[in-house]
C-alpha positions as CSV (number, residue, x, y, z in Angstrom):
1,X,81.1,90.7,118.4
2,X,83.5,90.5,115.4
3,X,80.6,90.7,112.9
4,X,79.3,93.9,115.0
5,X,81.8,95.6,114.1
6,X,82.5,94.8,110.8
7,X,78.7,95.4,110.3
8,X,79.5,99.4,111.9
9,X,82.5,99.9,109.7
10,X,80.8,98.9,106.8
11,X,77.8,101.1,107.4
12,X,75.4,98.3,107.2
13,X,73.1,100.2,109.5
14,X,73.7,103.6,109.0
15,X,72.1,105.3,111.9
16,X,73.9,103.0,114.2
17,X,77.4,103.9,112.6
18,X,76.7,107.6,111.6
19,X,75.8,108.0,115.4
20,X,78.9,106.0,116.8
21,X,80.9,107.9,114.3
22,X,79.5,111.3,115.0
23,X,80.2,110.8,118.5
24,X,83.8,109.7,118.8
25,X,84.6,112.6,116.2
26,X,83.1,115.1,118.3
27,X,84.6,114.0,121.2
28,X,87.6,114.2,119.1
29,X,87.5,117.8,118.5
30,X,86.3,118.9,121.9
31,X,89.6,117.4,122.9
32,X,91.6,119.7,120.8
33,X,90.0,122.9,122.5
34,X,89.3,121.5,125.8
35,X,91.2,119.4,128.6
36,X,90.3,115.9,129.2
37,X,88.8,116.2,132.3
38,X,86.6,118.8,131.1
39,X,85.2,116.6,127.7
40,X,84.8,114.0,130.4
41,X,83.1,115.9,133.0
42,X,80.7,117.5,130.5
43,X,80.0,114.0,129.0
44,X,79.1,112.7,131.9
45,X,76.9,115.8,132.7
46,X,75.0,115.5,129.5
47,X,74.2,112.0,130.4
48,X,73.0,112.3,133.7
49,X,71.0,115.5,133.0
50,X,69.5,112.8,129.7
51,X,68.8,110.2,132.4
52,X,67.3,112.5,134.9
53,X,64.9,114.3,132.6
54,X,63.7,110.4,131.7
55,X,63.2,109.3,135.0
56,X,61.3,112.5,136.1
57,X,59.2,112.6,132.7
58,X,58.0,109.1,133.5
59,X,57.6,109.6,137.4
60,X,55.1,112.9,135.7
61,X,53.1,110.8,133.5
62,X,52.8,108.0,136.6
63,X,51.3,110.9,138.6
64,X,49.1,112.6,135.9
65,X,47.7,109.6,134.5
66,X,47.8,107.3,137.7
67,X,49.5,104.7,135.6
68,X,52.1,101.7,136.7
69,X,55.1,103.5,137.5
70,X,57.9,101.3,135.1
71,X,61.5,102.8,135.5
72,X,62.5,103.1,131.9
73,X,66.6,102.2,132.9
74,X,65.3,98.7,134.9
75,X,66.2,97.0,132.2
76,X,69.6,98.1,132.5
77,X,70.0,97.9,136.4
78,X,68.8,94.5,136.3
79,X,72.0,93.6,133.8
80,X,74.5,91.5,135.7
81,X,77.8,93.2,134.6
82,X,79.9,90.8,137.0
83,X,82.7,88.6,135.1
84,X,82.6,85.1,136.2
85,X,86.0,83.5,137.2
86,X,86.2,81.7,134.0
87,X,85.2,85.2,131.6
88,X,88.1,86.8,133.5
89,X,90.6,84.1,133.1
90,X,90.2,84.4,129.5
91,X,90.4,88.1,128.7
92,X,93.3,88.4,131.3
93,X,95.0,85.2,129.3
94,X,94.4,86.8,126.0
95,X,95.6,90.2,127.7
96,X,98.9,88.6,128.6
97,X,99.0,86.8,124.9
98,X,99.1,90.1,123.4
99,X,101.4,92.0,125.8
100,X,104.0,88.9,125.4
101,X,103.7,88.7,121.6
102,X,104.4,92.7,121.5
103,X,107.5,92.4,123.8
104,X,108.6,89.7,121.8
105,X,108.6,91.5,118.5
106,X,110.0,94.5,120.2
107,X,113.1,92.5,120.9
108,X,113.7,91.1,118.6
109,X,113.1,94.2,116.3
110,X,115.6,96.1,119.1
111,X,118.0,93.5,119.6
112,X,118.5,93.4,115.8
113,X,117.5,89.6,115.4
114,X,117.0,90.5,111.3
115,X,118.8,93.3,110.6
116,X,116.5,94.2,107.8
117,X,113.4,94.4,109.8
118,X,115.1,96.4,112.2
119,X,116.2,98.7,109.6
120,X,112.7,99.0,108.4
121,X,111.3,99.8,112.2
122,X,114.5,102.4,112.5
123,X,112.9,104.0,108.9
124,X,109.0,103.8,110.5
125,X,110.4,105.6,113.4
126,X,112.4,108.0,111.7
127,X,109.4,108.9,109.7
128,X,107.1,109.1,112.8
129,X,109.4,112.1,114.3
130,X,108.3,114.3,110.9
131,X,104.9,113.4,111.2
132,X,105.1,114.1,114.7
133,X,106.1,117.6,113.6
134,X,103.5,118.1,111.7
135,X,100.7,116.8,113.6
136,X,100.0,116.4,117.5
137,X,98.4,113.1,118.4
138,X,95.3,114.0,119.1
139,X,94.6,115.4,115.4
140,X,96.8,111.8,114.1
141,X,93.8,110.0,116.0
142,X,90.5,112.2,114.2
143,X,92.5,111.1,111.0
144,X,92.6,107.7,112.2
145,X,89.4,107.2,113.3
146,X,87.8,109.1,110.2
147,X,90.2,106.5,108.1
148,X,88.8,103.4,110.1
149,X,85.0,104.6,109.1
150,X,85.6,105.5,105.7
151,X,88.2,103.5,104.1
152,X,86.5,99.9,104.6
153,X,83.4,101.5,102.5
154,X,85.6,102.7,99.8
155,X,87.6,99.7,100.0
156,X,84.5,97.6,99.4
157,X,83.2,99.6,96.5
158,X,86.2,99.8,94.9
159,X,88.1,96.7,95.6
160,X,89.5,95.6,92.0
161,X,91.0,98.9,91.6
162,X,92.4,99.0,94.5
163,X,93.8,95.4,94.8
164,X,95.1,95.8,91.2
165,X,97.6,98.6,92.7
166,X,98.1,97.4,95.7
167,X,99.4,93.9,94.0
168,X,101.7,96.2,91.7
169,X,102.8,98.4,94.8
170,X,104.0,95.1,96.8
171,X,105.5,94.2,94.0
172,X,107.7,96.8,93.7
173,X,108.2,96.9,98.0
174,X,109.3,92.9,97.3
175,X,111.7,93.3,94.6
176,X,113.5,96.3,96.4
177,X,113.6,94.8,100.1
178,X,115.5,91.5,98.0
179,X,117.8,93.8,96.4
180,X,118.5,95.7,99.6
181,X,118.5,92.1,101.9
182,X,120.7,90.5,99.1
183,X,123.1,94.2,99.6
184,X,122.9,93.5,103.9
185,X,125.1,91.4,106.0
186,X,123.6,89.8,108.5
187,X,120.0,89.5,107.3
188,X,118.2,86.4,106.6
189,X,116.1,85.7,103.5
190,X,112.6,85.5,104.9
191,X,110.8,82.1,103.8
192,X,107.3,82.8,102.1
């Protein structure tokens, strides 16, 4: 699965991705001119009118040409989409892995375990109420999603470059959080 993906982001098959990606962005912007329930409902509709207009072009050619009638979605009803005991186990084991881990950091981000981290997270959140402002979240997810298609491609064409300024960029991020953590009562040097 994890390859799969990687494989999509990295436009190794470019039909495959430019669909996926098409998609999702057009969903994307029907969502900004129409409610939810209407992008879903006309979704829906497209499909089922798709699937309909299969399954009566093939019932047509079984009648003209008095051939063996082959339901062209069998393959797909004979799928067994049930979760064993075990499959559901795990994904609810790794749900609870991830919810526990994020209430964890929350705390201790909230409770002000390091003071420095929770200053950072006060900054992050301070900046999220401009950018907030300036966008609604439905246009931050388009840029998202347009990021998480392009910028693995660019990353991987240019990654010298790129790692060259990022290297100087946490530089300068490390030498300023010691400054400021050396400045801060209460915070802890973090061990590297």
């Amino acid at each position: 699965m994890g390859w799969k993906v990687i494989d999509l982001l990295y436009w190794e098959d470019v039909k495959k991705t430019g669909t996926l990606f098409g998609a999702i962005v057009l969903i994307l912007f029907s969502l900004t001119q129409f409610s939810g329930i209407s992008v879903l409902a006309y979704l829906t509709l497209s499909v089922l009118s798709v699937t309909i207009s299969l399954r009566l072009y093939t019932s047509g050619l079984h009648l003209i040409y008095k051939t063996q009638e082959v339901h062209p979605f069998q393959v797909y009803l004979d799928l067994d989409i049930n979760l064993s005991q075990e499959q559901l186990r795990k994904y609810s084991e790794t749900l609870v892995l991830y919810l526990t881990s994020a209430i964890t950091h929350l705390r201790r981000l909230f409770l002000v375990e390091d003071l420095l981290d929770s200053l950072k997270f006060g900054v992050l959140l301070w900046l999220m109420t401009y950018i907030g402002a300036l966008f609604n979240g439905l246009t931050l997810t388009i840029l998202v999603v347009v990021a998480v298609f392009i910028v693995p491609l660019v990353y991987r064409k240019h990654k010298a470059q790129i790692n060259q300024y990022l290297g100087l960029v946490r530089g300068q991020i490390k030498d300023f959080t010691a400054k400021i953590q050396a400045k801060l009562p209460g915070s802890k040097p973090k061990a590297e």
